[in-house]
C-alpha positions as CSV (number, residue, x, y, z in Angstrom):
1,X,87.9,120.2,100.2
2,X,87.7,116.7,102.3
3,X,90.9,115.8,103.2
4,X,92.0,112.3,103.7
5,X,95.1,110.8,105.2
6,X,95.8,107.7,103.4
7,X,98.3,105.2,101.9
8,X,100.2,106.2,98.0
9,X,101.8,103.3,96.4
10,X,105.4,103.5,95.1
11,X,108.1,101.0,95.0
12,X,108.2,98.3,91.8
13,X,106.1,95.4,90.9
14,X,106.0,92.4,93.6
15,X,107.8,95.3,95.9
16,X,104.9,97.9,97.1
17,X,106.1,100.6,99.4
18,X,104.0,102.8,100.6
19,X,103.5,106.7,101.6
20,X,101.3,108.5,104.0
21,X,100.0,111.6,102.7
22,X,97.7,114.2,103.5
23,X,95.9,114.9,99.8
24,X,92.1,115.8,98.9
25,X,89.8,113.0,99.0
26,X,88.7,113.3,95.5
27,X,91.7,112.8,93.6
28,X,92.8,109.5,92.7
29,X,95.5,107.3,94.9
30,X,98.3,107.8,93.2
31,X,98.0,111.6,92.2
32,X,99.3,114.8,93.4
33,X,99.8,115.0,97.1
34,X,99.2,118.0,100.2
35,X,102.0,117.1,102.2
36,X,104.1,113.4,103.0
37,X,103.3,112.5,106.3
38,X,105.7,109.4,106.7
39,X,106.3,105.5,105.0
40,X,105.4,102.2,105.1
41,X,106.9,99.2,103.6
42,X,105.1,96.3,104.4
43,X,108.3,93.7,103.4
44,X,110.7,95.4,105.6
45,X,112.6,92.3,107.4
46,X,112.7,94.5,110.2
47,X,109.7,95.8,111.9
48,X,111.2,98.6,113.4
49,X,111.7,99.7,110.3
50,X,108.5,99.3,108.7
51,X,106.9,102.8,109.7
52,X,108.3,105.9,109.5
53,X,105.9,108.8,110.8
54,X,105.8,112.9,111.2
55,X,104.1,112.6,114.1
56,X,103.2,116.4,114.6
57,X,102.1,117.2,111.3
58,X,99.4,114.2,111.6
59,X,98.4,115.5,114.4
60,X,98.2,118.8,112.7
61,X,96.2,117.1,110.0
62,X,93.6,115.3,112.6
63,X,93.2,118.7,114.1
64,X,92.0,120.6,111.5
65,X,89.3,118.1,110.2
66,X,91.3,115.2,108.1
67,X,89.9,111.9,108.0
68,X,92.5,109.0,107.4
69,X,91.6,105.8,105.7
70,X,90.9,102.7,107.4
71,X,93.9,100.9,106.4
72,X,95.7,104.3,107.8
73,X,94.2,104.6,111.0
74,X,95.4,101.0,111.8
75,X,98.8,101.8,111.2
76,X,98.1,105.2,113.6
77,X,96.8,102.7,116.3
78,X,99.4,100.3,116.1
79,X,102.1,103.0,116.7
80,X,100.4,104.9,118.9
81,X,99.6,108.2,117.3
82,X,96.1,107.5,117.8
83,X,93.9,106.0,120.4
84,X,90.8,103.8,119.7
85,X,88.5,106.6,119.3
86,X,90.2,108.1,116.6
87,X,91.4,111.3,119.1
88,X,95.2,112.3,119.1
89,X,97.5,110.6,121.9
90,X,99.5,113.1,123.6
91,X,103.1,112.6,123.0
């Protein structure tokens, strides 16, 4: 099973919110999930707010072979979970 790290819409129409979670990368966006690895909601006033993470059990996930999505692994840049080559930051 090819796990994948990436982005599951919730939230209502003109309102996405997102969640990280770990699921297999066969099953469709929106369908039954591994484990919830954290938030994102992209029309947060506040960009503190924005991201929400669990930290140790992405790097968990990385460790043992999960790929995350593009879109994914720019949010795990951006926070600093990952570096540019993909490889867990020490935290």
């Amino acid at each position: 099973m090819a796990v994948r790290i990436r982005l599951k819409r919730v939230g209502r129409r003109h309102r996405p919110s997102y969640r990280l979670a770990a699921m297999d990368g066969r099953q469709a966006r929106d369908s039954k999930v591994i484990e919830e690895l954290g938030s994102f909601d992209p029309m947060s006033p506040d960009s503190g707010t924005q991201v929400t993470l669990k930290r140790e059990r992405i790097a968990y996930w990385i460790s043992v072979g999960a790929q995350p999505t593009d879109t994914v692994r720019g949010i795990l840049k951006k926070q600093g979970v990952i570096d540019d080559k993909g490889a867990v930051v020490a935290s």
